[in-house]
mmCIF file of the N, C-alpha and C atoms, coordinates in Angstrom:
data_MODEL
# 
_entry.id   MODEL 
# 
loop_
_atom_site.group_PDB 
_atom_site.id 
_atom_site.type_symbol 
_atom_site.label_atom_id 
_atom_site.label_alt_id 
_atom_site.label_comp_id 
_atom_site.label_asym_id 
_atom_site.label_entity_id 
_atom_site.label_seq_id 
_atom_site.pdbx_PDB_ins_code 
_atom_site.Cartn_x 
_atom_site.Cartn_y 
_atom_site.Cartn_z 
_atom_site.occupancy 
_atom_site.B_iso_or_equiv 
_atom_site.pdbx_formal_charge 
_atom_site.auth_seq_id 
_atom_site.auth_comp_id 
_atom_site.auth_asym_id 
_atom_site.auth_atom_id 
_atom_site.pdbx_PDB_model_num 
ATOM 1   N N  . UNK A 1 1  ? -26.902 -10.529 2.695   1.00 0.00 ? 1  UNK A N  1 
ATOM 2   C CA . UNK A 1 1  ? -25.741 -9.688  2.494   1.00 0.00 ? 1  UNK A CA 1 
ATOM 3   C C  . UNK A 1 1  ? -24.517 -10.584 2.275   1.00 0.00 ? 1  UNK A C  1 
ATOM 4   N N  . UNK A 1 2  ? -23.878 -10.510 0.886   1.00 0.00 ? 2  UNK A N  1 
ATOM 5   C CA . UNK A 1 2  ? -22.546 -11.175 0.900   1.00 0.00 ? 2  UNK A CA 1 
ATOM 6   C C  . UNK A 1 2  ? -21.451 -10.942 0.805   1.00 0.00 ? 2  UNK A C  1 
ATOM 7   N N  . UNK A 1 3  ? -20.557 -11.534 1.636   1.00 0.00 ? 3  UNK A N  1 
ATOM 8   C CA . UNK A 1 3  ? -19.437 -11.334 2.207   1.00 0.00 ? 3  UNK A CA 1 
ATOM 9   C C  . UNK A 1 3  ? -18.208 -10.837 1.293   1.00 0.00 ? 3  UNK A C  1 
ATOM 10  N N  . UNK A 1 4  ? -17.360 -10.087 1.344   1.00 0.00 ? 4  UNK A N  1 
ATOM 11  C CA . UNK A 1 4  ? -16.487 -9.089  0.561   1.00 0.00 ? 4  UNK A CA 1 
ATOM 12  C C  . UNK A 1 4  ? -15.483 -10.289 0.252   1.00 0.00 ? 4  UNK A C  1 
ATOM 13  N N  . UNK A 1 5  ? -14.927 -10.462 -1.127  1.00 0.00 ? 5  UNK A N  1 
ATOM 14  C CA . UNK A 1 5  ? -13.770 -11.328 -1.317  1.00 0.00 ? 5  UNK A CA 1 
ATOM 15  C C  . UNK A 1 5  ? -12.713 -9.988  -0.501  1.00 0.00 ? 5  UNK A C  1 
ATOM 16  N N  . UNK A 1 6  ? -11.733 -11.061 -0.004  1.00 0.00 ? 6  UNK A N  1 
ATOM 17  C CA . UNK A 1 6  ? -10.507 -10.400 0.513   1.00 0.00 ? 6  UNK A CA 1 
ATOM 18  C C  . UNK A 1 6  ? -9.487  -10.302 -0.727  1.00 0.00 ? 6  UNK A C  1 
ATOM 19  N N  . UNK A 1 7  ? -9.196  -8.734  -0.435  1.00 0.00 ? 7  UNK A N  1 
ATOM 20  C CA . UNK A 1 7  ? -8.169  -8.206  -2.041  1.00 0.00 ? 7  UNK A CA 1 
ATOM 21  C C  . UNK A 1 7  ? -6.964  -8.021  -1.328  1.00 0.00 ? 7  UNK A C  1 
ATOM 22  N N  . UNK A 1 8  ? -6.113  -7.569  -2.228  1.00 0.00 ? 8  UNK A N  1 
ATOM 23  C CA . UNK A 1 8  ? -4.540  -7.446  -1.714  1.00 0.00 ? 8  UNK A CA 1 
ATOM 24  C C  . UNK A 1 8  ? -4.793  -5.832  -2.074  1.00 0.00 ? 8  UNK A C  1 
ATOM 25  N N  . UNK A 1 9  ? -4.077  -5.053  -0.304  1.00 0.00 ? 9  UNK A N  1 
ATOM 26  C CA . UNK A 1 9  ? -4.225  -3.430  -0.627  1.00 0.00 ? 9  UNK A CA 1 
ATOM 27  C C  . UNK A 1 9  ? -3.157  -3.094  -1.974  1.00 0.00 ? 9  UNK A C  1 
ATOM 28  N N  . UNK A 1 10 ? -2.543  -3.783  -2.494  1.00 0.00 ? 10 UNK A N  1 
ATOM 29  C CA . UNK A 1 10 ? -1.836  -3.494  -3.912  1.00 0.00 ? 10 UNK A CA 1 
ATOM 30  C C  . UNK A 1 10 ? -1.733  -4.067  -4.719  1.00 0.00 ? 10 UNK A C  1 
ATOM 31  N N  . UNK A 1 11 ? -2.241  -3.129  -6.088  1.00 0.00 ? 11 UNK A N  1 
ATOM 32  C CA . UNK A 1 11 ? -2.496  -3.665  -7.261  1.00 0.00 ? 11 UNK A CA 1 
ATOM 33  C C  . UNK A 1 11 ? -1.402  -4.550  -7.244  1.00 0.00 ? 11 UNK A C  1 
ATOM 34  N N  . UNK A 1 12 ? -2.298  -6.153  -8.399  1.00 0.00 ? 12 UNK A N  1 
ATOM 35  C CA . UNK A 1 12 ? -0.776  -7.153  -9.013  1.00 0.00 ? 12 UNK A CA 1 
ATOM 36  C C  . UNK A 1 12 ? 0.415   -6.907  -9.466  1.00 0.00 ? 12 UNK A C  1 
ATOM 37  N N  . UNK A 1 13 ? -0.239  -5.572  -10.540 1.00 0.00 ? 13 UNK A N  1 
ATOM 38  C CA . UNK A 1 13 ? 0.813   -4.758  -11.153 1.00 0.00 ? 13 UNK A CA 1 
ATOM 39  C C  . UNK A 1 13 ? 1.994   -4.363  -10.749 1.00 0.00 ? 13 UNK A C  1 
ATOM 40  N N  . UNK A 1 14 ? 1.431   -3.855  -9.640  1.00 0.00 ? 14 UNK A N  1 
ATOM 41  C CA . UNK A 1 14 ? 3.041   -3.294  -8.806  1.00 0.00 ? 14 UNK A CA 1 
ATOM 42  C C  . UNK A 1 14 ? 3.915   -4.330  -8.114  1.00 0.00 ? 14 UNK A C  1 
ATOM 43  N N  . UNK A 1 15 ? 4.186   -5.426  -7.996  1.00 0.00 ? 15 UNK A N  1 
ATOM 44  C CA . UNK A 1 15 ? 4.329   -7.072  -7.383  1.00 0.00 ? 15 UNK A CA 1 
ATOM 45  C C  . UNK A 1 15 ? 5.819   -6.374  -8.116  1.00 0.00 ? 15 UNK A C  1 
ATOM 46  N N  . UNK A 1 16 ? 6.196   -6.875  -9.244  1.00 0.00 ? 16 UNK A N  1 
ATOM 47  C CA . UNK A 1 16 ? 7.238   -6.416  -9.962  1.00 0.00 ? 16 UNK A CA 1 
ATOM 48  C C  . UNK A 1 16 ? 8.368   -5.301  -9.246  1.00 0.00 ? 16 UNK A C  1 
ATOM 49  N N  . UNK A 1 17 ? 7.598   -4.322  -9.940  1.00 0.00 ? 17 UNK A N  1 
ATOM 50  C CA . UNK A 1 17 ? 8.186   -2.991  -9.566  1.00 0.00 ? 17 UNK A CA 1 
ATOM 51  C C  . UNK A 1 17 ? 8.623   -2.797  -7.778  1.00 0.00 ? 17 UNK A C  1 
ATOM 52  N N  . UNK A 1 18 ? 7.388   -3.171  -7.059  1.00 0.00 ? 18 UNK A N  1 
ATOM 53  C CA . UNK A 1 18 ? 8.018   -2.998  -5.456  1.00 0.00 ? 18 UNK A CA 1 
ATOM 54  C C  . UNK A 1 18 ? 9.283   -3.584  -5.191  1.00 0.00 ? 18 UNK A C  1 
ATOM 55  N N  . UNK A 1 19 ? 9.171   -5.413  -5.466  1.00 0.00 ? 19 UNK A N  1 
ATOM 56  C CA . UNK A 1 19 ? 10.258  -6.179  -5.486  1.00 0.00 ? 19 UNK A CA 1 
ATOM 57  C C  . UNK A 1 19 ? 11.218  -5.427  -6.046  1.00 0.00 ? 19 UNK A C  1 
ATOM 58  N N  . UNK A 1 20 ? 11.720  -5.094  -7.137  1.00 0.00 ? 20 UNK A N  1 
ATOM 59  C CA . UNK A 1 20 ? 12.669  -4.589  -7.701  1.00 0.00 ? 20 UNK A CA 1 
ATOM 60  C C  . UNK A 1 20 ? 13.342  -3.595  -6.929  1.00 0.00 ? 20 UNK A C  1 
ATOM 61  N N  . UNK A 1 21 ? 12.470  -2.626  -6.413  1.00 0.00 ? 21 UNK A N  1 
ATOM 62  C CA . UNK A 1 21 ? 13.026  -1.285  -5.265  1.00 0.00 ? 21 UNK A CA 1 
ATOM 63  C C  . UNK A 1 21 ? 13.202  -1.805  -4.496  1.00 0.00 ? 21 UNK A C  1 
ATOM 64  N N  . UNK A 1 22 ? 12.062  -2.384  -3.605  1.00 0.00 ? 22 UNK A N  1 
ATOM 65  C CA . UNK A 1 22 ? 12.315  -2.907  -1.962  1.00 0.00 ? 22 UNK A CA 1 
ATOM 66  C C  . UNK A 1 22 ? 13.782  -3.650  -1.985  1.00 0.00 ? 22 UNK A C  1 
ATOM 67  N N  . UNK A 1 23 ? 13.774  -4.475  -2.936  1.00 0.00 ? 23 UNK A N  1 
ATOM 68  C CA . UNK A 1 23 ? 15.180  -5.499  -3.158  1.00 0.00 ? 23 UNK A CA 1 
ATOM 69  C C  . UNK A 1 23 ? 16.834  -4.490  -2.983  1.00 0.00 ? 23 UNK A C  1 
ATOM 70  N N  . UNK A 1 24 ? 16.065  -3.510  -4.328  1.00 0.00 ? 24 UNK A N  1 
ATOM 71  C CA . UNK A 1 24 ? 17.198  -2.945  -4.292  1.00 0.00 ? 24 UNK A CA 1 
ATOM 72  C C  . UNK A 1 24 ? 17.665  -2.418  -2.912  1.00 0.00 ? 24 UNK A C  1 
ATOM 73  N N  . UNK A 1 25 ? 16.768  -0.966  -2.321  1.00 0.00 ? 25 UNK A N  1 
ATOM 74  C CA . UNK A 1 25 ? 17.211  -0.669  -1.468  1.00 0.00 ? 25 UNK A CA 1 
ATOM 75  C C  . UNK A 1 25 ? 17.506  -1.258  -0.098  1.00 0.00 ? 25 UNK A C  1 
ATOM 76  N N  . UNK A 1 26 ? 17.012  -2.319  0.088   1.00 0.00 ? 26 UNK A N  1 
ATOM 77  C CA . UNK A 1 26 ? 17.884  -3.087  1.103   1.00 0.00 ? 26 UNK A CA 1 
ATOM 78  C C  . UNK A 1 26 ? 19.256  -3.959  0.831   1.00 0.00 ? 26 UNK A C  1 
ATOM 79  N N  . UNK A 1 27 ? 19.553  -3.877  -0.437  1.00 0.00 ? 27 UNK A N  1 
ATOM 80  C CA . UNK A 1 27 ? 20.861  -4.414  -0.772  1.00 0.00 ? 27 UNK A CA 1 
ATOM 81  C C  . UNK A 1 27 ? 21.969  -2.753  -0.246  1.00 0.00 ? 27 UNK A C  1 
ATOM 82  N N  . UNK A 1 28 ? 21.282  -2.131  -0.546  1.00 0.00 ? 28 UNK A N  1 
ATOM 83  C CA . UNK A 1 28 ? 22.271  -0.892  -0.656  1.00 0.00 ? 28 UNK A CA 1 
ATOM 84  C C  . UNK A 1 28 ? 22.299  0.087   0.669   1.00 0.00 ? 28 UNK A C  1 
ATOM 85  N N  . UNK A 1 29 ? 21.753  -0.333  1.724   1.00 0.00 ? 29 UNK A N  1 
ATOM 86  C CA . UNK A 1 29 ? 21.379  -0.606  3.243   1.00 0.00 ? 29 UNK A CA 1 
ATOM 87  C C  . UNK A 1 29 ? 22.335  -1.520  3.556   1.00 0.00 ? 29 UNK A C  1 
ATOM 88  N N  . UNK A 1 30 ? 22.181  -2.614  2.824   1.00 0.00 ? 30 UNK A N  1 
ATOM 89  C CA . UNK A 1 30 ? 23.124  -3.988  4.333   1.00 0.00 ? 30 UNK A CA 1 
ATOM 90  C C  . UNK A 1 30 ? 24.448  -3.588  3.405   1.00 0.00 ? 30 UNK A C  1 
ATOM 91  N N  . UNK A 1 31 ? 24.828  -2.875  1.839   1.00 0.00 ? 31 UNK A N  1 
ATOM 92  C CA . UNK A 1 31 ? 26.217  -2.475  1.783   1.00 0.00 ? 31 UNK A CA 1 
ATOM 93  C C  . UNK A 1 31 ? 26.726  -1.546  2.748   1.00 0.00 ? 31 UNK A C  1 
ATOM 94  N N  . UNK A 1 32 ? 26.022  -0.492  3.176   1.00 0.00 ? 32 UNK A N  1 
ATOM 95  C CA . UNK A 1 32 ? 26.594  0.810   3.743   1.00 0.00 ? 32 UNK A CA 1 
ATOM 96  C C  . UNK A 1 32 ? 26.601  0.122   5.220   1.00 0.00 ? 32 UNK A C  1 
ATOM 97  N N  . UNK A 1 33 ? 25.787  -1.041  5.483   1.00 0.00 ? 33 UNK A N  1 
ATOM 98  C CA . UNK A 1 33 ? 26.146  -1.253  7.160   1.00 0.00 ? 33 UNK A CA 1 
ATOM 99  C C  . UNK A 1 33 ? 27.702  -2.085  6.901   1.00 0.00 ? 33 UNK A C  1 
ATOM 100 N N  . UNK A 1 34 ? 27.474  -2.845  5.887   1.00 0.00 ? 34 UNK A N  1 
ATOM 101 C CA . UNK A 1 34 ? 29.087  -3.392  6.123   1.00 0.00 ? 34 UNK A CA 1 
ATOM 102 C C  . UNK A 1 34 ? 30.232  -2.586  5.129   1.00 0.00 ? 34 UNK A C  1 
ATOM 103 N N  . UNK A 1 35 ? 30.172  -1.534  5.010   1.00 0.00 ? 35 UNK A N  1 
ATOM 104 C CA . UNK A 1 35 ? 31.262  -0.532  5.115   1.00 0.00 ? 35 UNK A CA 1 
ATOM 105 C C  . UNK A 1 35 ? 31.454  -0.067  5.931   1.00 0.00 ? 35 UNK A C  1 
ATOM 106 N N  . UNK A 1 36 ? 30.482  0.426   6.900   1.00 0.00 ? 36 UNK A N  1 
ATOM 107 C CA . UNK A 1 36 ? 30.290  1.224   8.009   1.00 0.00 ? 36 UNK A CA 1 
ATOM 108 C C  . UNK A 1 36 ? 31.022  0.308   9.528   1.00 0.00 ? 36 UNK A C  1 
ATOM 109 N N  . UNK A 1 37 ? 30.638  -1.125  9.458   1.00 0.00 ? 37 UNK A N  1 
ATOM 110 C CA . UNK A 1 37 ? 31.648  -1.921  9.722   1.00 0.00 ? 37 UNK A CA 1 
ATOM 111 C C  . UNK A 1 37 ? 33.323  -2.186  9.221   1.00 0.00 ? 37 UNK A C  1 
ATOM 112 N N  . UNK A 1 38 ? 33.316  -2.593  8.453   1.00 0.00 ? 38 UNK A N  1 
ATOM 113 C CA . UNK A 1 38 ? 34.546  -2.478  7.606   1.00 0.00 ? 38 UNK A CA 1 
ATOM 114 C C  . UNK A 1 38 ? 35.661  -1.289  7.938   1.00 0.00 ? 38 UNK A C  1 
ATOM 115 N N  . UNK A 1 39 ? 35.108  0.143   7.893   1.00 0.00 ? 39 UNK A N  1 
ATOM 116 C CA . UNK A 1 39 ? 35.532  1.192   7.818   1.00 0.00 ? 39 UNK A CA 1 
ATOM 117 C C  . UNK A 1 39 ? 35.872  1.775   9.497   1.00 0.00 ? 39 UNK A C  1 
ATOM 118 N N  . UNK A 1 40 ? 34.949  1.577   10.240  1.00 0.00 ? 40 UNK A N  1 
ATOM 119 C CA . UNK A 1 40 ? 34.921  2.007   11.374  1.00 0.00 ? 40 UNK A CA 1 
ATOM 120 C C  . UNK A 1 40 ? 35.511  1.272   12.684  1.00 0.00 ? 40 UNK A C  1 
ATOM 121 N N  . UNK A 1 41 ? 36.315  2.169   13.051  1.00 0.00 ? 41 UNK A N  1 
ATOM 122 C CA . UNK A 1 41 ? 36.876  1.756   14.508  1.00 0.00 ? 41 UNK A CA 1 
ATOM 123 C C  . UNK A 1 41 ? 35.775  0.897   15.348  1.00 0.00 ? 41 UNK A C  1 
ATOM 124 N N  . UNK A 1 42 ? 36.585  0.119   16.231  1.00 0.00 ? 42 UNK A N  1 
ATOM 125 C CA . UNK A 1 42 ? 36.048  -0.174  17.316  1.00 0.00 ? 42 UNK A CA 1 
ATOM 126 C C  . UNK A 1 42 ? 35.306  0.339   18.577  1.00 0.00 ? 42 UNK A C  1 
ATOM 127 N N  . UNK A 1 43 ? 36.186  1.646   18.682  1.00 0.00 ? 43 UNK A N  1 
ATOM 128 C CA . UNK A 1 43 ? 35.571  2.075   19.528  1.00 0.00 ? 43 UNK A CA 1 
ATOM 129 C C  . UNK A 1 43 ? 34.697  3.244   19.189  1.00 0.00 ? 43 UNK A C  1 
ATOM 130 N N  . UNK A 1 44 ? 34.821  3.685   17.791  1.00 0.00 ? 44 UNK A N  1 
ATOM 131 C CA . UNK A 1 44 ? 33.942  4.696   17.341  1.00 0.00 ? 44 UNK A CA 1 
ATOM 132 C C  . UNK A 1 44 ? 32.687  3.896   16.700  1.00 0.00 ? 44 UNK A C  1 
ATOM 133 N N  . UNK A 1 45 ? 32.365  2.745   16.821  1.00 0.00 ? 45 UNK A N  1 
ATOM 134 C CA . UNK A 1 45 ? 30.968  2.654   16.324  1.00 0.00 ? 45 UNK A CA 1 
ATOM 135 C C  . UNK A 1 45 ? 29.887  2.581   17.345  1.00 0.00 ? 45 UNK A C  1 
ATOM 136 N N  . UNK A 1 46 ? 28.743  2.669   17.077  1.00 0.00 ? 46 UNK A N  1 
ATOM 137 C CA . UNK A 1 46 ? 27.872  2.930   17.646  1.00 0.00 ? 46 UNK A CA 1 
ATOM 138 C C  . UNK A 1 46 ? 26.404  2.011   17.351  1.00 0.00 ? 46 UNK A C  1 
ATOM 139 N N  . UNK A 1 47 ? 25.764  1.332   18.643  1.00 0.00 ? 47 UNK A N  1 
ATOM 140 C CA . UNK A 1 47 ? 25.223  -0.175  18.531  1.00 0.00 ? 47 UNK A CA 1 
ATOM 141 C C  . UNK A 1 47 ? 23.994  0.977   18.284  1.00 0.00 ? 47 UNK A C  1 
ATOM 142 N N  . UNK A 1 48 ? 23.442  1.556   18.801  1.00 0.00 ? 48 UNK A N  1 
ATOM 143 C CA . UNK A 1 48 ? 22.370  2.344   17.619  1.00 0.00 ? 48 UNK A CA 1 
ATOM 144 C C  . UNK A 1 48 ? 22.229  2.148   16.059  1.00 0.00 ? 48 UNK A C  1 
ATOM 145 N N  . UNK A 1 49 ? 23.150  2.992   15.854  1.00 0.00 ? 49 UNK A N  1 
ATOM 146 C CA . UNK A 1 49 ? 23.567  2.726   14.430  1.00 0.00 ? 49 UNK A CA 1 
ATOM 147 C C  . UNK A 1 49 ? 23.532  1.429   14.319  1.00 0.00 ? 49 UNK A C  1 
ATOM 148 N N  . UNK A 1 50 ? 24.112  0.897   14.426  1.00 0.00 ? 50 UNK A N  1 
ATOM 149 C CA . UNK A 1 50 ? 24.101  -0.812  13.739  1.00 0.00 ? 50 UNK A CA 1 
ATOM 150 C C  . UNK A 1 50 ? 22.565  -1.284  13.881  1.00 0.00 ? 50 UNK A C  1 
ATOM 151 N N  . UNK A 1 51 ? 22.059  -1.198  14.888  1.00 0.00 ? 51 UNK A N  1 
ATOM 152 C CA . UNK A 1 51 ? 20.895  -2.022  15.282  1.00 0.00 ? 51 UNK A CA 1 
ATOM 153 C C  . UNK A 1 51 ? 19.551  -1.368  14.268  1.00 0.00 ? 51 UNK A C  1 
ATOM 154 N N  . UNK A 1 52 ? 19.585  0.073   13.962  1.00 0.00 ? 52 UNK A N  1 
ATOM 155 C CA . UNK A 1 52 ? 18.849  0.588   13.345  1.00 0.00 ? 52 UNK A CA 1 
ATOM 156 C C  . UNK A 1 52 ? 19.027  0.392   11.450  1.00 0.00 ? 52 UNK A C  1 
ATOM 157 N N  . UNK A 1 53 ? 20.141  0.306   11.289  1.00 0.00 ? 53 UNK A N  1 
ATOM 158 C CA . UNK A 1 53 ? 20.565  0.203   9.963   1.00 0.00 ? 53 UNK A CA 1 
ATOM 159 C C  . UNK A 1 53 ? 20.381  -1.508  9.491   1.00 0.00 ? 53 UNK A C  1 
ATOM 160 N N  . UNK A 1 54 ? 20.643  -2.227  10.371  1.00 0.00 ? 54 UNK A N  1 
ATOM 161 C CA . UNK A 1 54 ? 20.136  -3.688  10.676  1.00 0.00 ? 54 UNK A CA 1 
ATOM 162 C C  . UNK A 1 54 ? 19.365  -3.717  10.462  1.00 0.00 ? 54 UNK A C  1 
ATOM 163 N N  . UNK A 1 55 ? 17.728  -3.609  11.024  1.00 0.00 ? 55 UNK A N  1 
ATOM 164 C CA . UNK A 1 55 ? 16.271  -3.286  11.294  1.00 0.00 ? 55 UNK A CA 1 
ATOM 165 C C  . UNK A 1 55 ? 15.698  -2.911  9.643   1.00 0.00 ? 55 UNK A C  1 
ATOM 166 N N  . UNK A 1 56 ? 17.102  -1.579  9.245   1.00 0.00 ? 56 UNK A N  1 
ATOM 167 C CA . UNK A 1 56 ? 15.828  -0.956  7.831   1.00 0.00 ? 56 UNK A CA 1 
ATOM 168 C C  . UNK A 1 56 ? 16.240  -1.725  6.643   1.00 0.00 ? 56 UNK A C  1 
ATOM 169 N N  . UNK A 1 57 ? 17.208  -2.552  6.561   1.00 0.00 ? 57 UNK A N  1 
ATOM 170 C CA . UNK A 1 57 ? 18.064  -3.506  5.704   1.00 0.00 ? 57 UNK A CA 1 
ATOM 171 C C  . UNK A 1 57 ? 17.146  -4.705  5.842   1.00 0.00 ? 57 UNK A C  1 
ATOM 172 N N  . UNK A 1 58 ? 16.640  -5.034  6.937   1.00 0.00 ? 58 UNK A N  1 
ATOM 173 C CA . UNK A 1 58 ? 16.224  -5.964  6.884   1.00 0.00 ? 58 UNK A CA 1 
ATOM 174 C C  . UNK A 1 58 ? 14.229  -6.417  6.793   1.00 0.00 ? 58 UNK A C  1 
ATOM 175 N N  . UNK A 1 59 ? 13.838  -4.909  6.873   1.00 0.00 ? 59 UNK A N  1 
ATOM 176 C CA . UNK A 1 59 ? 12.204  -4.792  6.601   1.00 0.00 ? 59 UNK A CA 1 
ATOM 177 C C  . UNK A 1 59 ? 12.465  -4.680  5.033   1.00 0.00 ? 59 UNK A C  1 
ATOM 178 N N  . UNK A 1 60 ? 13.289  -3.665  4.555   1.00 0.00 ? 60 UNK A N  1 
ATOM 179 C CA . UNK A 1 60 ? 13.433  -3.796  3.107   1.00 0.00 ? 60 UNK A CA 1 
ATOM 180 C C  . UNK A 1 60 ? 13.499  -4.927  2.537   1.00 0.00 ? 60 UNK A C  1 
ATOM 181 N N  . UNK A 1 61 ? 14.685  -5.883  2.970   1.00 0.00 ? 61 UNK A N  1 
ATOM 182 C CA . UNK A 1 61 ? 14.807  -7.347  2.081   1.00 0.00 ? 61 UNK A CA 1 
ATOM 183 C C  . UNK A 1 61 ? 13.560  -8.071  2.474   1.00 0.00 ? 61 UNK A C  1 
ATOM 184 N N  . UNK A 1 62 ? 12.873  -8.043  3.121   1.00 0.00 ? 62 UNK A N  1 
ATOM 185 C CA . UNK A 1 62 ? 12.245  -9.161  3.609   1.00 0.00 ? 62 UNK A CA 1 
ATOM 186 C C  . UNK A 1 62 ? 10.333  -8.431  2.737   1.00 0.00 ? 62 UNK A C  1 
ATOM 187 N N  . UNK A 1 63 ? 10.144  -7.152  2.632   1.00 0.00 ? 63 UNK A N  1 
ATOM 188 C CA . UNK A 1 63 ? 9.313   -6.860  2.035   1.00 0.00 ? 63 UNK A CA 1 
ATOM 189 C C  . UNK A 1 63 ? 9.487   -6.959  0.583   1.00 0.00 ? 63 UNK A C  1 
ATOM 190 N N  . UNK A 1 64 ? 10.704  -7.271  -0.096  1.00 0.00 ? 64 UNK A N  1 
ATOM 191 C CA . UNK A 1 64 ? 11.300  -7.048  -1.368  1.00 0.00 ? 64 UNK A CA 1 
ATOM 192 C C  . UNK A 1 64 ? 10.985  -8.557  -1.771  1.00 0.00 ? 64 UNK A C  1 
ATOM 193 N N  . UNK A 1 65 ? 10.924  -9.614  -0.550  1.00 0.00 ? 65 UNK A N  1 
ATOM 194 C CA . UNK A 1 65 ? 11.592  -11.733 -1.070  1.00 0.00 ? 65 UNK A CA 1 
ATOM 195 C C  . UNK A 1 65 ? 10.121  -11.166 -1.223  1.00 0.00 ? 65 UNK A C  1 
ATOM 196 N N  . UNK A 1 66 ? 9.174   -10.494 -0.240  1.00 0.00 ? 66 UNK A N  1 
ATOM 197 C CA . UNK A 1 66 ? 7.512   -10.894 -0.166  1.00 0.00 ? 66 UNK A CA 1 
ATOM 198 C C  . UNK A 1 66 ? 6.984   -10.831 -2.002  1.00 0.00 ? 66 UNK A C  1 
ATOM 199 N N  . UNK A 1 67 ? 7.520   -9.589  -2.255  1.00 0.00 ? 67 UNK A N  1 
ATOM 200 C CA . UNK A 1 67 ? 6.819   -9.147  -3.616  1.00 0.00 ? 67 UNK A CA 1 
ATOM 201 C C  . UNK A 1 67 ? 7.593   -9.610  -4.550  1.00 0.00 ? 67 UNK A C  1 
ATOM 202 N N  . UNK A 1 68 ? 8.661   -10.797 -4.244  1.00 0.00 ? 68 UNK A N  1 
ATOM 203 C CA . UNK A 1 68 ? 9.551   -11.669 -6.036  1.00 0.00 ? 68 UNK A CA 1 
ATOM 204 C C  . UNK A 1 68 ? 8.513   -12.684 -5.314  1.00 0.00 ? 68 UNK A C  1 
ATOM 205 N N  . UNK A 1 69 ? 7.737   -12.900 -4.641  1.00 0.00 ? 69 UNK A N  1 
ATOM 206 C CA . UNK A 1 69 ? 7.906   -14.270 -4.418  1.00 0.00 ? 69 UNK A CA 1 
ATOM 207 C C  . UNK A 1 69 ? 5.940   -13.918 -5.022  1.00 0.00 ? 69 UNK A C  1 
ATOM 208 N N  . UNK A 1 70 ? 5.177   -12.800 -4.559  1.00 0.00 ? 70 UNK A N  1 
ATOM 209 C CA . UNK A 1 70 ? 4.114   -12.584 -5.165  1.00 0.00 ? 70 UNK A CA 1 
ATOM 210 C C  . UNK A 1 70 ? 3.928   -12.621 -6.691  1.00 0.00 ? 70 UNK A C  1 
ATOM 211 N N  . UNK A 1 71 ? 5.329   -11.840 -6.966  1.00 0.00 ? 71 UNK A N  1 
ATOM 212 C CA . UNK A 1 71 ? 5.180   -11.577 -8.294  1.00 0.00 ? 71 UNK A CA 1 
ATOM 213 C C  . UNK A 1 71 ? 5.861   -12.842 -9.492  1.00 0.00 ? 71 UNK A C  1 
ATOM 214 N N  . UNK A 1 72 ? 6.187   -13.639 -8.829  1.00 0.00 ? 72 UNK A N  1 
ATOM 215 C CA . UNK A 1 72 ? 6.360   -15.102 -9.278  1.00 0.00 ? 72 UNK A CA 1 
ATOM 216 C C  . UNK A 1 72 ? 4.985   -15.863 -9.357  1.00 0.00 ? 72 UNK A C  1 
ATOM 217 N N  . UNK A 1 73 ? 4.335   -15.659 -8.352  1.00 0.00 ? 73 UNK A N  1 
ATOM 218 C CA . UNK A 1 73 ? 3.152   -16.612 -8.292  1.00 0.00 ? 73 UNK A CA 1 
ATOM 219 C C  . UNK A 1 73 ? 2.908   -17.719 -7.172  1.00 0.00 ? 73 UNK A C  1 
ATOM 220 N N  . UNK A 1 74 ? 4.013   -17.273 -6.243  1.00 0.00 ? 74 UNK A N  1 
ATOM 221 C CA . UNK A 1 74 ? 4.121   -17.967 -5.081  1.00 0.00 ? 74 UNK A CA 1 
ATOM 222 C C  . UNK A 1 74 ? 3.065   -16.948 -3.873  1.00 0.00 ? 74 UNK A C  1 
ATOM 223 N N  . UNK A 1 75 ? 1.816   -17.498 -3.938  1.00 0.00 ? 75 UNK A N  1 
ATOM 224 C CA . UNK A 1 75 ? 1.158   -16.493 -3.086  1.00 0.00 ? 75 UNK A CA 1 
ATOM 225 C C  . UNK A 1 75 ? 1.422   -17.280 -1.400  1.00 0.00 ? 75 UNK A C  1 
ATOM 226 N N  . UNK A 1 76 ? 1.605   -16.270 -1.141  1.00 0.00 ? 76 UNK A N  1 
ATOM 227 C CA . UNK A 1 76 ? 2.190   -16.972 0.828   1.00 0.00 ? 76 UNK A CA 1 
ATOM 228 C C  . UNK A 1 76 ? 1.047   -16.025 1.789   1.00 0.00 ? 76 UNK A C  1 
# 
């Protein structure tokens, strides 16, 4: 019995396209946290908010470098 090559659960194809979204929408995440900074009082902000908007800004960018960096040819 021989052993299964290990695949990537997503097509090559999409390497491109994810990067492009994932990228985007965490750019447009860490804008609205630093408006939301920018804009907001001191004492009206709220470390929830920050810490959560932090968190989805930052699974986005970091799933977005994964798939420029797949879809370059840099397999990591």
């Amino acid at each position: 019995m021989a052993p299964k090559p290990i695949t990537s659960p997503v097509p090559d194809v999409w390497y491109p396209t994810l990067s492009v979204f994932m990228l985007a929408i965490g750019l447009i995440v860490t804008a609205s946290f630093f408006i939301y900074e920018a804009t907001s009082s001191r004492q009206s902000r709220s470390l929830a908010k920050e810490v959560l908007t932090g968190a989805v800004a930052s699974v986005f960018l970091g799933f977005g470098s994964l798939f420029l960096l797949l879809a370059s040819g840099v397999y990591v």
